[in-house]
N, C-alpha and C positions, 0 to 999 in steps of 0.2 A: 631598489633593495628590499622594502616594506612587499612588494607584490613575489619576490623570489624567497622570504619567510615563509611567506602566507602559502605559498606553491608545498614548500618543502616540508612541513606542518601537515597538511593533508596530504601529504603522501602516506608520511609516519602514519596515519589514523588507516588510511586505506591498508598499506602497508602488513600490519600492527593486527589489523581487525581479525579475528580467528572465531568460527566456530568452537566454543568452548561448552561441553560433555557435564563436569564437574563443578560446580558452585562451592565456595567457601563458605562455610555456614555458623561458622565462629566471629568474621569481622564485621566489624560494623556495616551497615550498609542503608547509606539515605536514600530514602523510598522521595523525596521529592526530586530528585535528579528524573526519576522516570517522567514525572508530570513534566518536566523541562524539557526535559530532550522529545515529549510526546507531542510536546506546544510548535517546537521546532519542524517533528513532521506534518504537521498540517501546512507547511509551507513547502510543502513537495509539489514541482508540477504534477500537472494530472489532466486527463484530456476535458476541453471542453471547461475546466474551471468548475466543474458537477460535484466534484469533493464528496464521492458517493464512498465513503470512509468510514469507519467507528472504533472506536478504541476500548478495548476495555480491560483495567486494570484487575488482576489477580494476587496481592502482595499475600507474603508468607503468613501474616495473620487473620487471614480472608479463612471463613469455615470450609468457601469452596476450593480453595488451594491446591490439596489429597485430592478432592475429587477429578478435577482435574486436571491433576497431574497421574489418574490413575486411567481416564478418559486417552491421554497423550499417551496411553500404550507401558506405562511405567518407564520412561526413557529415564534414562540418567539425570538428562539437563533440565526435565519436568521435574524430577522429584526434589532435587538440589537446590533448584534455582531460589532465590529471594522476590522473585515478584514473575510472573506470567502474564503476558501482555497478548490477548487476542485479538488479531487482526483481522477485523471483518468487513465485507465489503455488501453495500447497499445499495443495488441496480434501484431499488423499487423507492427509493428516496427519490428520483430523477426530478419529479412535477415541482417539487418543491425548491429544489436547487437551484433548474432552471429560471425560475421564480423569481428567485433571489437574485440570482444574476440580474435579469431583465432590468427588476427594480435599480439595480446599481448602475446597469448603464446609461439609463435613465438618467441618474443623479450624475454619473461623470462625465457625459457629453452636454446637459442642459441646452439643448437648442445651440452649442457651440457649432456641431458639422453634422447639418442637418442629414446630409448624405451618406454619412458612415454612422450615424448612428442609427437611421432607418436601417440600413444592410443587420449590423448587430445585431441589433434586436430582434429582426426574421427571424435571425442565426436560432437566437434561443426562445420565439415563439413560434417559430414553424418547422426547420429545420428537426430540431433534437425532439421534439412532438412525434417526428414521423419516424426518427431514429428509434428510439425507445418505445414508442409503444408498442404494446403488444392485442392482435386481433386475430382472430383463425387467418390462417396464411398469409399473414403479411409480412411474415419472414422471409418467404417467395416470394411474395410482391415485389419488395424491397431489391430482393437478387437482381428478377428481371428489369428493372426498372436502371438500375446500377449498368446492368449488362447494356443494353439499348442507350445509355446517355455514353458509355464506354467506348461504342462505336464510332463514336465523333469527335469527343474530346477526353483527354484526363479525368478521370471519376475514380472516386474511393470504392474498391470493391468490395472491403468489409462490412456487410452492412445487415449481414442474416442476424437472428438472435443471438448464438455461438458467437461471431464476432463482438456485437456488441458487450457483450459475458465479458469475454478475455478480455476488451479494452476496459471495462471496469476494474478488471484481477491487475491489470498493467499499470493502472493509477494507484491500485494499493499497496501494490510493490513498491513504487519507486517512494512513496508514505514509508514502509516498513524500511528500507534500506537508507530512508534518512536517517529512522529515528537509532538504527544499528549503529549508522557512522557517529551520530551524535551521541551515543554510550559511549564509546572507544574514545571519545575527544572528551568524555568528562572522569575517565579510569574507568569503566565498567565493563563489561562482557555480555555477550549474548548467542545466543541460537536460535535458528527458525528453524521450525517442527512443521514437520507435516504429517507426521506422523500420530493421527488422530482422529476419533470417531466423532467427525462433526456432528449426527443429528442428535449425538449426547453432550458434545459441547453445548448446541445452540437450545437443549434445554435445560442444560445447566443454569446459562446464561439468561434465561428466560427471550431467549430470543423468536422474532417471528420468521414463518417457514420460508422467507422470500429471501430472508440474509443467509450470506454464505461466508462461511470461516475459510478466510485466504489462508492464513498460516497463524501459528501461535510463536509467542517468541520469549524463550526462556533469558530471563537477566540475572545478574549478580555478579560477586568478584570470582576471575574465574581460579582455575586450582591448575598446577602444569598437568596434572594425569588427566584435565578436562579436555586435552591437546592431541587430539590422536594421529601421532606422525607430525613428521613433516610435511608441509605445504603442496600438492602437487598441484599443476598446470601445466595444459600443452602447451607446446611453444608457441607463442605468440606470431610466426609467422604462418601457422595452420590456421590461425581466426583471424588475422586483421590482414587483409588487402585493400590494395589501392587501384582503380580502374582510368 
């Protein structure tokens, strides 16, 4: 019974969740719920456990606020919103990640299973080394290399710079759409923008030229005119098959 709540609760949330346009800018609005639910996205999967992530808060009383929300194109949901949350994603973090990882596998296998922890550890001292770096053409390298072990056995063919790109934008999604679902499950609202001039964002932000602004994401309470329409989706038996 406890697990068919808990089912029917996140539906509501999933449900519920709407891209909302319009902010209320009269009700109260606690600025720590963002830290909360921001805490909650960091425990988003993401490939590899790289958590090549950054958050960065923008609340209504931030000087940068206007600015960027004039940067986000003057959208509605930027100008409106009560707090602006930048979702940025940090390939060029990798060395140190990795790093980090290693150390902890270290710590959580302790000589228990010598065998699986030697494997691990390659994982993220050789492997993601070869993945990530970047050297004049080892982006091809990389391809052909994929291509030739592909001929024998199962090989991940993503593995040029481009791919690796996107698998980083892919772990920051799935970060950004926690932290959305966990607004809606605390009453709050939100929108992701894409709609903006990154290389003015990331010096707003005083960010460096290697980080990339995955999306911005406008929060607050939202207003029914922030609703535009009703919901559309195609039918779900155009996207979900079964083979």
């Amino acid at each position: 019974m406890k697990d068919l709540i808990q089912e029917r609760e996140f539906s509501d949330i999933v449900e519920e969740r709407r891209s909302v346009r319009v902010f209320d800018q009269r009700e109260n609005f606690n600025h720590q719920v963002i830290q909360e639910c921001l805490e909650l996205a960091t425990l988003a999967p993401n490939s590899s456990n790289l958590q090549l992530w950054e958050f960065y808060r923008v609340p209504e009383s931030s000087k940068l606020k206007k600015a960027l929300a004039e940067i986000c194109m003057r959208q509605s949901a930027a100008r409106t919103a009560r707090e602006l949350v930048v979702i940025v994603a940090r390939r060029d973090n990798w060395k140190e990640r990795a790093r980090a990882n290693y150390e902890q596998v270290k710590k959580n296998y302790n000589g228990i299973n010598p065998k699986k922890e030697k494997q691990v550890l390659s994982y993220y001292g050789k492997l993601i080394p070869r993945l990530y770096s970047k050297y004049p053409f080892w982006s091809l390298t990389k391809r052909l290399i994929a291509w030739l072990v592909g001929l024998k056995r199962p090989m991940v063919r993503e593995v040029s710079e481009t791919d690796v790109r996107i698998s980083v934008h892919k772990s920051v999604a799935l970060a950004a759409m926690t932290f959305m679902y966990a607004m809606k499950s605390k009453g709050y609202d939100t929108c992701p923008l894409e709609g903006f001039d990154s290389k003015r964002v990331k010096k707003l932000l005083d960010l460096p030229k290697s980080a990339e602004i995955s999306m911005v994401i406008a929060c607050g309470k939202g207003l029914p005119e922030g609703i535009y329409g009703e919901r559309f989706r195609v039918p779900s038996e155009e996207v979900i098959f079964e083979k």
